[in-house]
KOLLO-427481 format. One record per residue (C-alpha): x negated, y, z. Coordinates in nm, 4 decimals. Example, Ala and Ser with C-alpha at 12.3 -4.5 7.8 and 13.67 -1.06 7.14 Angstrom:
REM residues 2
-1.2300 | -0.4500 | 0.7800;
-1.3670 | -0.1060 | 0.7140;
This chain:
REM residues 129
-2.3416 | -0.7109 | -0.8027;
-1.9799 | -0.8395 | -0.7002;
-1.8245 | -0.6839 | -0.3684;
-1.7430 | -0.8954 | -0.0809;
-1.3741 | -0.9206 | -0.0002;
-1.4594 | -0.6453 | 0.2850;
-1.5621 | -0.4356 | 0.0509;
-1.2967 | -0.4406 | -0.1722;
-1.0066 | -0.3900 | 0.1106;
-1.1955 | -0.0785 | 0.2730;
-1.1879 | 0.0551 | -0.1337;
-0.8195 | 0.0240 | -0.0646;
-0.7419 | 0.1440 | 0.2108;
-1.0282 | 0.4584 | 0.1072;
-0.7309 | 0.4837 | -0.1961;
-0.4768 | 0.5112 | 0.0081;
-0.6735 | 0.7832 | 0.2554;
-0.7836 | 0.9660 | -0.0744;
-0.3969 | 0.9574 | -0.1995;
-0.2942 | 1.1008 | 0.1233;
-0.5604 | 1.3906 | 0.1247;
-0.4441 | 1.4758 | -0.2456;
-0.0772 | 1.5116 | -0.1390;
-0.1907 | 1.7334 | 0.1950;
-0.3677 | 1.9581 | -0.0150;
-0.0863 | 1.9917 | -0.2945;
0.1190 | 2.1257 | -0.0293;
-0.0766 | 2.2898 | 0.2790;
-0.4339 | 2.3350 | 0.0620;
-0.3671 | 2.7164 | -0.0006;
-0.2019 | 2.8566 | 0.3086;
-0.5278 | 2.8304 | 0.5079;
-0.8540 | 2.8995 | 0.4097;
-1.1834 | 2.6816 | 0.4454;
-1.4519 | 2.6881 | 0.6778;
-1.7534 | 2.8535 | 0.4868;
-1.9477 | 2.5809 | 0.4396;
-1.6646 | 2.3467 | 0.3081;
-1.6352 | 2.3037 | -0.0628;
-1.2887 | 2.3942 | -0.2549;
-1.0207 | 2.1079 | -0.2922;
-1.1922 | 1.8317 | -0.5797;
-1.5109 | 1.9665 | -0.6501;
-1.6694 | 1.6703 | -0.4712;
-1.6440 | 1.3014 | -0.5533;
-1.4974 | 1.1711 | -0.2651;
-1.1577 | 1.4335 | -0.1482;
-1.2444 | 1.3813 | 0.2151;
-1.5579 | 1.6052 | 0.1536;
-1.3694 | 1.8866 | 0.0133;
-1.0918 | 2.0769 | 0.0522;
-0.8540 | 2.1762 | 0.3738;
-0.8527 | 1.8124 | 0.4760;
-1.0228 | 1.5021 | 0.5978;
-0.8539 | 1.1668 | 0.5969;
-1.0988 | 0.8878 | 0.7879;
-1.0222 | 0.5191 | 0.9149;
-1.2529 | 0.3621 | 1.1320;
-1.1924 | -0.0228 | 1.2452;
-1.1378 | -0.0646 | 1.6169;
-1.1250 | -0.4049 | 1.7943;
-0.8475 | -0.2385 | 1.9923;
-0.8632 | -0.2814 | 2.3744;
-0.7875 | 0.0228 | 2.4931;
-0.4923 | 0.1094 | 2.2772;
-0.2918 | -0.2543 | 2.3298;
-0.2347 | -0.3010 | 1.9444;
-0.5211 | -0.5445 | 1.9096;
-0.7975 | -0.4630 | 1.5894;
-0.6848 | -0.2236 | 1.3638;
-0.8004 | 0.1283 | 1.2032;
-0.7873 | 0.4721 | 1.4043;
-0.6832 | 0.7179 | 1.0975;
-0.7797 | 1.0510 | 1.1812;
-0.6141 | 1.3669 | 0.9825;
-0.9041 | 1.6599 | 1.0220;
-0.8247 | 2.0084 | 0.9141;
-1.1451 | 2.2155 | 0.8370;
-0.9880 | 2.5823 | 0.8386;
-1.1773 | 2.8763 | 0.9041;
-0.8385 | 3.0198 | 1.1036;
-0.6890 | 2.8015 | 1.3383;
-0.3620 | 2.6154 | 1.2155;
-0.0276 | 2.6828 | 1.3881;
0.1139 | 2.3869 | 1.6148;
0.4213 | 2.4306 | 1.3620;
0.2298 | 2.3372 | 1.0443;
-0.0173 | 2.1006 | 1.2253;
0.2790 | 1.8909 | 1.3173;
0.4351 | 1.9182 | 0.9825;
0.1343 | 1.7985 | 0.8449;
0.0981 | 1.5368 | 1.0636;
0.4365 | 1.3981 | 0.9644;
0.3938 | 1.3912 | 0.5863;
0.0410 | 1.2311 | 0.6794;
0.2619 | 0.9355 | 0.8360;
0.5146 | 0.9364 | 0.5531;
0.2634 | 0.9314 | 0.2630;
0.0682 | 0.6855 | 0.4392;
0.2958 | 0.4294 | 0.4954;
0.3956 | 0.4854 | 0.1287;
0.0767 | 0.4245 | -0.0002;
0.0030 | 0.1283 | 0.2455;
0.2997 | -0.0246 | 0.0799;
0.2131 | 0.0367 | -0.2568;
-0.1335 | -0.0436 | -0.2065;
-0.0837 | -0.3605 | 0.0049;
0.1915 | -0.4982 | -0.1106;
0.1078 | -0.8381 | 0.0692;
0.0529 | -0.7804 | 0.4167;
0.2538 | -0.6767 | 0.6587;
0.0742 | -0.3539 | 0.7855;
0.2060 | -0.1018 | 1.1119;
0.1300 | 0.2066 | 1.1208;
0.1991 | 0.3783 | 1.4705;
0.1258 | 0.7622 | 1.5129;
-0.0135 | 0.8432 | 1.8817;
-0.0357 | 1.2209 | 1.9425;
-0.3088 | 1.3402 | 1.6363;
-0.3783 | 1.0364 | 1.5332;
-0.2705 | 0.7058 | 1.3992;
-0.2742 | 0.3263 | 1.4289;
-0.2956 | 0.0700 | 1.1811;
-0.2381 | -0.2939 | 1.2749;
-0.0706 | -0.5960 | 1.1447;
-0.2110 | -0.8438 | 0.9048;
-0.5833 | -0.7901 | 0.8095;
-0.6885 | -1.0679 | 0.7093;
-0.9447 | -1.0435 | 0.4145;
């Protein structure tokens, strides 16, 4: 069975999410430790479900934040301690960095924003499938 053109730009952007998540966990993955019930770093199939970190993208139509339709990207951290403001908002600026990298790299043809609001961050721009 062949995968609708949806399909295959949500497997994207779930690459660049995933490359993200690998990179957060390369640097911040040992300095806190999990929840109990959260499974070390890779030992799942899909890196959202394991490890320190969650990276998730849900499409939004957009009216409340102005930007039009787009994905909210969330950046969860699933510590058992609670993270310091100081490393939560280092994290959340590598999250921006690598993701705009990796938006680049992985969508080389469309011209993609990403705006960070607070915890969490906007993607908008061309989406056309």
């Amino acid at each position: 069975m062949s995968l609708s053109v949806l399909e295959i730009w949500e497997e994207r952007l779930s690459r660049v999410l995933s490359h993200v998540d690998v990179a957060l966990e390369e640097r911040f993955g040992s300095k806190y430790p999990l929840r109990r019930n959260r499974p070390l770093h890779g030992s799942t199939a899909n890196s959202k479900y394991s490890g320190l970190f969650s990276m998730e993208a849900k499409f939004s139509l957009g009216y409340t934040s102005g930007s039009g339709p787009g994905y909210i990207i969330q950046m969860r951290t699933l510590s058992a301690v609670p993270i310091s403001e100081e490393d939560r908002q280092l994290m959340l600026e590598d999250a921006e960095d690598l993701l705009k990298e990796a938006l680049k790299e992985e969508f080389p043809e469309k011209d993609l924003y990403l705006d960070r609001q607070e915890d969490v961050f906007l993607l908008s721009g061309d989406l056309s499938l």
